[in-house]
N, C-alpha and C positions, 0 to 999 in steps of 0.2 A: 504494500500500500504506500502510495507517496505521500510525501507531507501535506499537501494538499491534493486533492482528490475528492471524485464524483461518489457520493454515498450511492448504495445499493437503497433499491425504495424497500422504505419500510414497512410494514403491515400497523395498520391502526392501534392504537392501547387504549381499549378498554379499561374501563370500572372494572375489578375483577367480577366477573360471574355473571356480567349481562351484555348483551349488545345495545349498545346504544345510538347507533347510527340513524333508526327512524322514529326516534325518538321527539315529539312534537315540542315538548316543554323545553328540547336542548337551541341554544342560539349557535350558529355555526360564525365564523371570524378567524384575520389573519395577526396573529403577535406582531405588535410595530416595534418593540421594545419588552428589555424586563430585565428587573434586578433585584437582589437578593431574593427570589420567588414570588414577588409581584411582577403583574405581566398586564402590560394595557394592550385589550386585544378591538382590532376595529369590525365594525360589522353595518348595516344596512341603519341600525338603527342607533348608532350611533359608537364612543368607545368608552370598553368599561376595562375598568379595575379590575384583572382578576388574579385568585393563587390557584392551586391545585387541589385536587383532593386526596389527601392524606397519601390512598395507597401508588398512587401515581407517585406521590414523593418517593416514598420507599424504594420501588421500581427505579428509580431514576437514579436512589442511592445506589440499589445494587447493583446494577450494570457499571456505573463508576468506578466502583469497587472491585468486580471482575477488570477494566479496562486496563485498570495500572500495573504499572509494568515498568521494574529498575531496569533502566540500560545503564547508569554506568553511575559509580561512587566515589569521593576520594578527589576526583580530580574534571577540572574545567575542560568540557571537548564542544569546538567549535558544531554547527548542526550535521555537516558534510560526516565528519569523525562518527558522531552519532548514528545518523542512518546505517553507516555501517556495522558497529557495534550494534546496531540490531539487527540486520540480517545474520550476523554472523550466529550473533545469539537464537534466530529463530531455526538457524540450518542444523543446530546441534539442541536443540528441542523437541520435545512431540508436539505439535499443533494441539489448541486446547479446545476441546469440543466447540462445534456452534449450539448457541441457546436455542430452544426449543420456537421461543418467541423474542427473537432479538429486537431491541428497540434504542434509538437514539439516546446516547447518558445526558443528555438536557436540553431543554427548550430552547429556539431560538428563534431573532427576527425572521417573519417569513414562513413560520409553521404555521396551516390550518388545526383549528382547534374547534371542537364544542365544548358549550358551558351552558352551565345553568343560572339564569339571570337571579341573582338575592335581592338586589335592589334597583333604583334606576340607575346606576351607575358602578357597583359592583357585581361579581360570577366568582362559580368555583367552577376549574376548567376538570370536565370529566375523562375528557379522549383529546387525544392525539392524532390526528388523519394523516394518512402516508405520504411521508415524505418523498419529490419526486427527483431532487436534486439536495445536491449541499455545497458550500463551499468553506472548506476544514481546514485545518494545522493540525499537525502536531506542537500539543500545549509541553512546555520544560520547564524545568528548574536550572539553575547553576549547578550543583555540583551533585545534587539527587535529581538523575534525569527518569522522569516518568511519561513512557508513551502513550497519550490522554488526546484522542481526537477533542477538538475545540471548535464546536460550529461556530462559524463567525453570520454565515447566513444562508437559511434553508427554501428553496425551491425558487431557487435564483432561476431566471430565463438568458441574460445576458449580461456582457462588460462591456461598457464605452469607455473605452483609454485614452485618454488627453494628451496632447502633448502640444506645443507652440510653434509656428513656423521659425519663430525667434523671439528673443528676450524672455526667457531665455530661449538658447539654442534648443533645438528637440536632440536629446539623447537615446538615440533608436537601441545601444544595446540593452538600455534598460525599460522600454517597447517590447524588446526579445524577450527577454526573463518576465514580464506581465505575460505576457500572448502564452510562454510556456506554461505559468500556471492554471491559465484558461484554459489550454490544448488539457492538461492532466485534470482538468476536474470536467471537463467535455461543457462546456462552457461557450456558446458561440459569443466572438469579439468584434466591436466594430471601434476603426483609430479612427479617432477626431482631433486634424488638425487643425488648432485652434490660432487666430489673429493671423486669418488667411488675407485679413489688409495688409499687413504689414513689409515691407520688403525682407524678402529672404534667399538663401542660397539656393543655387540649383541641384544641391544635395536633394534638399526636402524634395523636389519634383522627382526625382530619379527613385528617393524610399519608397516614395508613395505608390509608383509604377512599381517595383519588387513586390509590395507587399500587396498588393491590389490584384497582382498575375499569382500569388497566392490564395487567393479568394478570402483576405480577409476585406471588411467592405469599409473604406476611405470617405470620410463626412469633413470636408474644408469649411469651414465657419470662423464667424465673426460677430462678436458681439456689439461690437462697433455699429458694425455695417447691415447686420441681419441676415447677413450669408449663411445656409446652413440650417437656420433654425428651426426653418420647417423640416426639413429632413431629420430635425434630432426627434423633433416632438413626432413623428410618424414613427420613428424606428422604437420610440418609448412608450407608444399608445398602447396602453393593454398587456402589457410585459411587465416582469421585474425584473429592475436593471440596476446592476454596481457602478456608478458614476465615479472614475476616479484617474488618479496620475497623475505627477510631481508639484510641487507645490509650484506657486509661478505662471501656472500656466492659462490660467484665467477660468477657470472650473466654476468660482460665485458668480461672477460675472455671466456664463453661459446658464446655470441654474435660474438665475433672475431671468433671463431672457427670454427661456423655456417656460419658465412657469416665476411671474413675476415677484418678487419681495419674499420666495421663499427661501433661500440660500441667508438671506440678511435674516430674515423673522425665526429661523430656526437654529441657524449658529451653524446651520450643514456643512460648511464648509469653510476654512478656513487658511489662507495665505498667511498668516499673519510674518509666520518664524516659517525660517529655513525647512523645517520637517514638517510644517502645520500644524495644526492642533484642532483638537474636538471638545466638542462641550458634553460630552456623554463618554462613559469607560466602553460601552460596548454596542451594539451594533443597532439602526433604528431606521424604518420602509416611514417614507412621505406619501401622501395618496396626490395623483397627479389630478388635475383638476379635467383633464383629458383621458383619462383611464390608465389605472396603470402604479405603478410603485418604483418611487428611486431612491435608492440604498444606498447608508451609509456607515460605516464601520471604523471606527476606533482600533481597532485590530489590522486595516487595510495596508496603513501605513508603514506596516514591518512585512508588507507583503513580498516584497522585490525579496530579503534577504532570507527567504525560507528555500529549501534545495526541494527538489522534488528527485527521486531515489536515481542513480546512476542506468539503472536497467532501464529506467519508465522513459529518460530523456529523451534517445532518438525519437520515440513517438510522436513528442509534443515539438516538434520541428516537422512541420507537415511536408517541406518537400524531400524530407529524408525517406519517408517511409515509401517509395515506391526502392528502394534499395537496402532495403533493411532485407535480411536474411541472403545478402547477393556477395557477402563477403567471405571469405578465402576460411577464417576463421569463426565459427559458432560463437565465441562467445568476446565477438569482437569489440573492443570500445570506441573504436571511429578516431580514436586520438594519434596513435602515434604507428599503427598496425600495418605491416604490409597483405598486400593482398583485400584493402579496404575499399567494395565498394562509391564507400562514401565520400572519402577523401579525393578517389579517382575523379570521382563526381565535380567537386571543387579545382583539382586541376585542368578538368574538361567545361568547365565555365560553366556547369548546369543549375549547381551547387552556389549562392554565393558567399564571398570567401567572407563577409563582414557577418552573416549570418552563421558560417560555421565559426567564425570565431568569441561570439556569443556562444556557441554548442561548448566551447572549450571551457571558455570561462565558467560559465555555470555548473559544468562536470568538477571543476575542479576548485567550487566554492570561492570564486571568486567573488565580488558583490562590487564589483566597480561597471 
């Protein structure tokens, strides 16, 4: 499993001992947010307050409690070090049964949920409805590392990735390492380059061409100008989308634009410092005035610097894998190999070489 990674859909949780899915008195709604087991869930009639009920807690403890798992003690190992230290741990392991009824170890933005209405403005949430997507980490410690999937947010549809024609410059390797974590959680992506007024190199025309003949789909905007803005608000109608990429790049700005005074009125989004900042610890869906939910995450920000596992990588590099398995060697790394289809690739100009040197980096936990 990668650090981040597509969950398997989950089967509903039940109340224990009834089904409660046609259940009239239950209000169904989607978690916009929730902390320490309060949970504001939105719904037709408007949003409530809600916690759980009891045995759902429990349930929620004990899967947590099966999940954890020492990979390493004693000493400080970068995240690269770790993934390995637990493959290695899991090859000299017996695999530990699957649960009878596996379920998600905790609620997050984005999960469908019924509850039962207390008041006009409080529930206690009964079920849990299956999860169709996720987008997770591996959750760590410093020096007690425990491998503890960490939804950041559940039944995600898409990512629109930011980045600036200039001022700052766009940094397409780290474009690359976002797109990989999309590719590993199957996640479709659209780049939005954004202060498509602006004067800029003919680099950025040139990416945009690469990555465009990849099929991911290229949205030029301006919030300036109003370039774009209908093409965001069409691609956002009706979806739940992670809105996000480097600080700089004019993200509030385009929030306003799309959907006016909410990026200011909710604190969504933040330029202020070098890394940004959030006014909430964890993850929280906007309802779009046009249908639809766009997500934000306090977690997102340490996105770029999570490794997704050495084996998983070619995958998430979509022009690699029509030559994946066309290598000399089975258990090829593409890095340094003779007899490497893929490398061949790159010398035959198929491959480009700023893309596989992203593949490099990231293999080899780089974060620049």
């Amino acid at each position: 499993m990668s650090a981040w990674h597509m969950a398997a859909v989950f089967p509903a949780i039940p109340w224990e001992g009834t089904s409660l899915i046609d259940d009239p008195a239950l209000l169904t709604g989607v978690v916009l947010n929730g902390a320490h087991g309060i949970y504001d869930v939105h719904t037709d009639a408007g949003v409530f307050r809600c916690t759980l009920r009891g045995k759902l807690k429990k349930a929620f403890a004990r899967v947590q409690s099966q999940n954890t798992q020492v990979v390493a003690k004693g000493r400080k190992l970068n995240e690269y070090q770790l993934r390995r230290a637990e493959r290695e741990r899991e090859k000299n392991s017996k695999p530990a049964p699957e649960p009878e009824n596996p379920i998600q170890s905790r609620l997050s933005a984005g999960d469908h949920v019924k509850f039962r209405k207390l008041d006009q403005s409080t529930g206690l949430i009964e079920e849990i409805l299956p999860r169709q997507s996720e987008l997770s980490r591996l959750d760590a410690g410093s020096t007690e590392r425990k491998a503890i999937p960490q939804t950041l947010l559940a039944n995600l549809d898409q990512v629109i990735i930011v980045l600036s024609v200039a001022q700052p410059e766009p940094h397409f390797a780290f474009l690359d390492r976002y797109l990989v974590i999309c590719e590993a959680a199957q996640l479709r992506s659209i780049i939005c380059l954004n202060k498509a007024d602006l004067p800029h190199s003919s680099r950025v025309e040139e990416a945009a061409d690469l990555y465009a003949k990849l099929d991911y789909p290229i949205v030029w905007s301006s919030a300036h100008t109003g370039q774009g803005i209908e093409d965001l608000r069409a691609i956002l109608k009706d979806r739940t989308t992670l809105f996000t990429g480097p600080s700089g790049v004019g993200k509030s700005s385009l929030v306003n634009a799309i959907e006016p005074e909410m990026a200011i009125r909710t604190g969504m989004i933040s330029e202020a410092t070098g890394k940004g900042r959030h006014t909430t610890t964890g993850s929280q869906l906007y309802p779009l005035s046009s249908g639809g939910w766009l997500a934000d995450s306090a977690g997102i920000r340490a996105l770029a610097a999570w490794d997704v596992l050495p084996e998983d990588l070619p995958h998430c590099f979509v022009e690699f894998r029509p030559y994946l398995g066309e290598c000399v060697f089975n258990d090829c790394n593409h890095i340094d190999e003779e007899g490497c289809a893929i490398i061949q690739a790159v010398e035959d100009d198929v491959i480009d070489k700023h893309r596989y040197r992203s593949y490099v980096r990231i293999y080899h936990g780089d974060e620049r």
